[in-house]
N, C-alpha and C positions, 0 to 999 in steps of 0.2 A: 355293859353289853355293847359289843359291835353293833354298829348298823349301818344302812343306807338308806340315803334320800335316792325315789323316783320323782318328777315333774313332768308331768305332759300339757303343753301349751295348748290351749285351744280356740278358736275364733269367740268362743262364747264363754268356756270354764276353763280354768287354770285348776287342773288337780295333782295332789303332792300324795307323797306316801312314804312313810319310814315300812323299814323291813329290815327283818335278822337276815345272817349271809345265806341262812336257808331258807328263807324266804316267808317267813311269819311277819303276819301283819303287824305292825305293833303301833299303826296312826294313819292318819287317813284327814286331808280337808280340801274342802273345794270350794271355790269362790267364783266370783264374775272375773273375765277376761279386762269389762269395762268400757275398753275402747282401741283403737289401732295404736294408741300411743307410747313408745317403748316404755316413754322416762314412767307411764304407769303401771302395764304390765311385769317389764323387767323388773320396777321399784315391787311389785307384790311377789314374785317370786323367791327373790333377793330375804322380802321378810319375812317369808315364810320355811327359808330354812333357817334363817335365827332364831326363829319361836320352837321348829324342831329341837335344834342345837341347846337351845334354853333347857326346853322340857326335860332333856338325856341328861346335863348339863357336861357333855364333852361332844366333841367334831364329828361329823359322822365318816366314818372310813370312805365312801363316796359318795359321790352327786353325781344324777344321769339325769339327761334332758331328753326329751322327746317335743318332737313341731312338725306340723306339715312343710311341705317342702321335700328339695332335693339336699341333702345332706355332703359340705364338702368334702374331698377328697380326706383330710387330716383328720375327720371326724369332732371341729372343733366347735361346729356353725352352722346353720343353714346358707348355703349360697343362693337357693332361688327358691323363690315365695312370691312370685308377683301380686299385686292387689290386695294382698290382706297381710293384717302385720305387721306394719308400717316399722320398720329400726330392726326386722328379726334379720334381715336378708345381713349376713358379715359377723354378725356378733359373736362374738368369741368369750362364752360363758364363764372360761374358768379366771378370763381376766375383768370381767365385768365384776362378779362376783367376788371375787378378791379374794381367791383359794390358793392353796398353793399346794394345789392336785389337779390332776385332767378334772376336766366336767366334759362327756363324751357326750357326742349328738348324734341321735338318731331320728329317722321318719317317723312320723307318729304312727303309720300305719306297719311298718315295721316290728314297731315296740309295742302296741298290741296284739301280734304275734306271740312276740318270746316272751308277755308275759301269758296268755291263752298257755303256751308250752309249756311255760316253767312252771304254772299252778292251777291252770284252767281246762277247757274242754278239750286239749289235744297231750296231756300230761304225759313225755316218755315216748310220744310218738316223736320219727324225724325227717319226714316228708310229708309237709303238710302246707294249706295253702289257707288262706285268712282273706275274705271278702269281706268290707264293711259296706254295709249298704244304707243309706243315708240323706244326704241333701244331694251329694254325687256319691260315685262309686271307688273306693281307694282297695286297696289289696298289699299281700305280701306272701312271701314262700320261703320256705324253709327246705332245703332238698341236701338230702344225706345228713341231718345235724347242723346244718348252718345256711344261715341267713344269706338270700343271695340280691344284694345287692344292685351288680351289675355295672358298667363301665362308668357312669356317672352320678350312680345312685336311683338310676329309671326302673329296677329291678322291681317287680310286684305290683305296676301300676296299671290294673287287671282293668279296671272300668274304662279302659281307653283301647281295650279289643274293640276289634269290628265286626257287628252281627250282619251289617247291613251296607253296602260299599253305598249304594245310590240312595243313605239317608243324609241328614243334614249332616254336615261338621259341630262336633263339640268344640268343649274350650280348649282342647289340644290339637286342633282341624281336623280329628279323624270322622270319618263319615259313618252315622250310624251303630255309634258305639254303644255299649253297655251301660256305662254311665247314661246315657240320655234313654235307654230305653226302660231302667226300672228307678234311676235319682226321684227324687225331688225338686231339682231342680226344672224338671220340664213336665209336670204334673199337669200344670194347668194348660200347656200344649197341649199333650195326648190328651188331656179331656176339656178341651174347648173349653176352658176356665171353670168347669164346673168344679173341681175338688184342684185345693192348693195344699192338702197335705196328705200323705200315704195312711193318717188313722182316719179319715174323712173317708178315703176310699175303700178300704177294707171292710168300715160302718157298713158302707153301703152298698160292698159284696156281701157280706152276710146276712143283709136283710132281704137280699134276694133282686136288687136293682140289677135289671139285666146290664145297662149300659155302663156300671160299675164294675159288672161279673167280667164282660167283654175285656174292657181297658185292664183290666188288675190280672187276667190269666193272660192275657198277651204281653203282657210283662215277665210274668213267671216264666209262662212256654221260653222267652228269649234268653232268663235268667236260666234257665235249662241249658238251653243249649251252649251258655258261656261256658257255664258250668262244665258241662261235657266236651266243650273243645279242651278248657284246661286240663282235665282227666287223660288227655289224649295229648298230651303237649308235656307233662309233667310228673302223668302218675303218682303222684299223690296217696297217702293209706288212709286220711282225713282231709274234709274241707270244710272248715268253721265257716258259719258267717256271721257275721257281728252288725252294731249300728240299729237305728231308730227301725226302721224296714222289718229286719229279723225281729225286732221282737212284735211281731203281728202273729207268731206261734203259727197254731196248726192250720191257720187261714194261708200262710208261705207253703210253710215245710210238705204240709198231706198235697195240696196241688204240684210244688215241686219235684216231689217221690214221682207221685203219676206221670210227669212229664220225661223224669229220668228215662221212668222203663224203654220208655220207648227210642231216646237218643244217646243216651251211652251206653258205648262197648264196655263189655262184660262179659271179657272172655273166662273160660269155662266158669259162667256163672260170678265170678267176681264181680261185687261193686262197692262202691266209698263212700265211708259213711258219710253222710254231711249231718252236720251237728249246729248247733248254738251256741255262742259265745256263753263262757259261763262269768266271766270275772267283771262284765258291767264297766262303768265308766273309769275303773283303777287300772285295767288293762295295760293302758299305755303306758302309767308311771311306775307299773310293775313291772311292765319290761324294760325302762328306762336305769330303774334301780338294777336290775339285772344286768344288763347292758353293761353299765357302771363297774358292777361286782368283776364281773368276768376282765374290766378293759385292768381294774389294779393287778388282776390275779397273770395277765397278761394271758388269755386264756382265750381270745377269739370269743365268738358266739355260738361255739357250738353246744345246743341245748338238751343234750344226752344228758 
């Protein structure tokens, strides 16, 4: 049988995924990242499409990568990754790996997308928009059937809107951004060190701690309104959201509904679903192997 390898790199788990060209699971493993050091990471990815390749015992038709980062121009590398990752920034997969076929690179918040599309909570839709919500805030979009990019590969990097001009700068100097007003990364700012993680705080929205309620729907309300500029910026027919955050269920979603009504347009009565990531932590490698599929078939990303 045909197949393909997905890999999504990640600061913490390196997950792989075999898949038919239609997209049936047919393997799945995840392991530790380990540490910033290539010669380990790259050395674990490396063997874990030979233990694929073993299992089948023939080649897989492709290999697709997925990593954070901006993704260079040839689709071969990540070119910029600062601070995490140490050896990803340049590397060119298909000759590390020692294939003699493309191995295409993608955003990792991208390739959580087209696989959400190809097999997840947005299946057959082609304007749709992917928030991961998380440690920070990453995104991606999909408008008319394909992946948009954008001049450098900045295309989709939603958590870096501005809710708030006169708040602090994040890690990309924007002031008052997304990312810092519902991350994880600045938790224990907005709550004076009291909760270092968003299931800490939710606990203790639902047990009724006022100053919990306070901090966790002033997040939401702002996660509303990103929400709703992007509505108004992209129109969209779906907006998944994915990442650690989303799955705090109806403690998000029923406060974010409430917040909609009130700030997005909704002309004659129209409005967008927003949904839940359904495909979990394989996402990224399912849109990686997709990615992949599409780059032999020469076929673009359009995920109709």
């Amino acid at each position: 049988m045909d197949y393909a390898i997905g890999i999504d790199l990640g600061g913490t788990n390196i997950k792989a995924v075999m898949v038919s060209e239609s997209g049936e699971l047919l393997g799945h493993h995840t392991c530790q990242t380990e540490d910033d050091s290539a010669a380990n990471w790259a050395g674990l990815i490396r063997r874990q499409i030979e233990e694929f390749e073993r299992r089948f015992e023939q080649q897989a038709m492709s290999i697709g990568l997925a990593a954070p980062g901006l993704v260079a121009p040839d689709g071969r590398s990540i070119t910029s990754m600062p601070g995490r990752l140490e050896g990803l920034e340049g590397l060119v997969w298909a000759d590390f790996l020692k294939v003699e076929r493309p191995v295409p690179v993608l955003n990792d918040a991208h390739a959580a997308l087209l696989g959400e599309v190809w097999k997840g909570a947005a299946t057959g839709c082609r304007d749709v928009v992917l928030l991961t919500l998380g440690t920070g805030v990453g995104g991606a979009i999909l408008t008319d059937g394909r992946l948009l990019r954008g001049h450098i590969g900045r295309g989709g990097h939603l958590g870096h809107l501005c809710l708030n001009p006169d708040g602090a700068p994040d890690i990309v100097g924007m002031p008052g951004s997304l990312e810092d007003a519902i991350g994880n990364c600045t938790l224990a700012a907005r709550s004076e060190g009291r909760f270092t993680t968003t299931r800490q705080l939710v606990g203790a929205y639902l047990a009724g701690d006022p100053k919990a309620t306070e901090i966790w729907l002033r997040s939401v309300f702002q996660l509303a309104c990103a929400v709703a500029s992007i509505i108004n910026a992209l129109d969209p027919e779906v907006i998944i959201l994915g990442g650690g955050i989303a799955r705090a269920g109806p403690a998000l979603f029923e406060p974010l509904d409430g917040f909609l009504e009130k700030v997005e347009w909704r002309p004659d009565g129209h409005r967008v679903r927003i949904v839940p990531a359904t495909l979990g932590e394989i996402a990224g490698a399912l849109g990686a192997a997709y990615n992949a599929i599409n780059a032999m078939h020469d076929t673009g990303e359009d995920a109709s």
